[in-house]
C-alpha positions as CSV (number, residue, x, y, z in Angstrom):
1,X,0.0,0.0,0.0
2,X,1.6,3.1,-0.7
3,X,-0.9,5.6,0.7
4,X,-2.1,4.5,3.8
5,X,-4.4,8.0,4.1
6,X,-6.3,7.4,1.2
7,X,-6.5,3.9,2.4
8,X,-8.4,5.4,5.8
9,X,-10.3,7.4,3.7
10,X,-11.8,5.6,1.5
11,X,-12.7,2.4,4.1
12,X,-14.7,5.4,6.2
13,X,-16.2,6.2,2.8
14,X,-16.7,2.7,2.4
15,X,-18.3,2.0,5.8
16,X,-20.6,5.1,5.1
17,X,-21.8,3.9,2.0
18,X,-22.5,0.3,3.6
19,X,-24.5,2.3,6.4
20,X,-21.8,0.1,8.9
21,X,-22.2,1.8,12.7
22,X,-18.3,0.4,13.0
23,X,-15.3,0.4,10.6
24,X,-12.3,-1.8,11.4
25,X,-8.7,0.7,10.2
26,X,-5.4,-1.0,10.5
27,X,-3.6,1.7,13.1
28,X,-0.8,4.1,12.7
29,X,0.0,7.6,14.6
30,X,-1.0,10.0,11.9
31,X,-4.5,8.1,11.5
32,X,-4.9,8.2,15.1
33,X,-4.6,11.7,15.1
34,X,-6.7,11.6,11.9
35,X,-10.1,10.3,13.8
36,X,-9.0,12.1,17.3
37,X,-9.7,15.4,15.0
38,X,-12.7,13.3,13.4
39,X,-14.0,13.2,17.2
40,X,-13.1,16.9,18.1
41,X,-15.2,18.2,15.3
42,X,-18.2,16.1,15.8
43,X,-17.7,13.7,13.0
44,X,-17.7,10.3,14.4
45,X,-19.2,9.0,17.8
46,X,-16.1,7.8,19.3
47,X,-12.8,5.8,18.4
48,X,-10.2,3.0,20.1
49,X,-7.0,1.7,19.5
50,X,-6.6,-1.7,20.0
51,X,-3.5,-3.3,20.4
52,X,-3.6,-6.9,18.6
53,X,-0.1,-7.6,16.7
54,X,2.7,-4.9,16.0
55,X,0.4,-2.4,14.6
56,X,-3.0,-2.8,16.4
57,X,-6.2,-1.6,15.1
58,X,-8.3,1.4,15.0
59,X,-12.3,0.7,15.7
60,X,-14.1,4.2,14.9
61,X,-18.0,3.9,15.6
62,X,-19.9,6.2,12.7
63,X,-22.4,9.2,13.8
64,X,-25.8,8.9,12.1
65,X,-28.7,11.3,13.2
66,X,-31.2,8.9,14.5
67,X,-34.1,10.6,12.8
68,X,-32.9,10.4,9.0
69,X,-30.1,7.7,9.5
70,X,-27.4,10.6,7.6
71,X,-24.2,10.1,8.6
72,X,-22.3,13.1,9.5
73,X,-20.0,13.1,7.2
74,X,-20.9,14.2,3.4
75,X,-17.5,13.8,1.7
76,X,-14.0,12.9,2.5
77,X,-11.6,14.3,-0.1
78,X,-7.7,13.4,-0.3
79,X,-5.7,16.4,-1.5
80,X,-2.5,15.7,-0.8
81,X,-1.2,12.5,-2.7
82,X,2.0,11.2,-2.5
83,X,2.7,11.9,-5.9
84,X,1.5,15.7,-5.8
85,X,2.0,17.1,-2.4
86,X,0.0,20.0,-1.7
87,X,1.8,22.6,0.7
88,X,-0.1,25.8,2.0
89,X,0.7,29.0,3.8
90,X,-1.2,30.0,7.1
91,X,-1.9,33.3,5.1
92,X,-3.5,31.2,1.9
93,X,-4.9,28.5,4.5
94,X,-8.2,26.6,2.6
95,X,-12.0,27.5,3.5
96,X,-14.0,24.4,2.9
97,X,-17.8,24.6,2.2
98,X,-16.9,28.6,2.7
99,X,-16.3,27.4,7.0
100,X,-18.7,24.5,7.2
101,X,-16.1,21.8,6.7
102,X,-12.5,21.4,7.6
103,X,-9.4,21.1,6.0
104,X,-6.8,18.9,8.0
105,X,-3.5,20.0,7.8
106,X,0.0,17.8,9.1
107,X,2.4,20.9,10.2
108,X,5.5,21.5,12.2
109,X,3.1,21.7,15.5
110,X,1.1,18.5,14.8
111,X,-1.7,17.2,12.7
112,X,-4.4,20.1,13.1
113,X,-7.6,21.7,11.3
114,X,-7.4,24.7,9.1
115,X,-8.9,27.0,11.8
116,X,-6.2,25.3,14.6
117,X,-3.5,26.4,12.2
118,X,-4.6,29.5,11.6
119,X,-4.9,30.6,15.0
120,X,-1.2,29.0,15.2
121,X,-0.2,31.0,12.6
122,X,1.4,27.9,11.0
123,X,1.1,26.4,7.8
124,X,1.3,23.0,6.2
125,X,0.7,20.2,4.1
126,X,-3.6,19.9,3.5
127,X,-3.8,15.7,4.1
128,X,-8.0,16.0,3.4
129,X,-11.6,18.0,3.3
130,X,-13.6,16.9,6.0
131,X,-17.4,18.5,5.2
């Protein structure tokens, strides 16, 4: 595998799309960081690490309103690949959905959202749109 992000995205797509309430990632620290900002922002229910093997895995349980069974999360783009990396400034930092989504960023401070990184005044490498 030779892009483990798009990897996590798209079985979190793929879990969504299957209406799964839980979605089985194999682990690693930026992916942790990944769903803990997932979970900040209100975008899944909760996550775990568990520690089976050298790597362990990451169970994330998906948030669906209980009225219209929508999950909360529309789309999950990749923008940075590994063959096109996509660098930004804190000055020229990304507006998703003009504020209503997030951009997650991997900077010199940490993995962080576009608004975290602009109150840092750091920039970064965009991993994804979260919206």
């Amino acid at each position: 595998m030779t892009d483990p992000i798009a990897d996590y995205l798209t079985r979190l797509r793929n879990a969504i799309k299957a209406n799964h309430r839980v979605v089985e990632i194999p682990a690693s620290n930026i992916k942790r960081e990944l769903s803990r900002i997932l979970l900040e922002q209100g975008y899944i229910l909760n996550y775990k690490v568990v520690e089976d093997g050298p790597q362990g895995t990451l169970k994330i349980a998906l948030k669906y309103d209980p009225v219209n069974k929508v999950n909360s999360i529309k789309k999950l783009i990749r923008i940075s690949t590994p063959g096109l990396r996509q660098y930004v400034g804190y000055k020229d930092m990304p507006r998703v959905l003009n504020g209503l989504g997030i951009a997650i960023l991997s900077t010199s401070k940490g993995v962080m959202t576009n608004k975290d990184a602009l109150n840092n005044k750091v920039g970064g490498e965009v991993i994804c749109y979260v919206y």
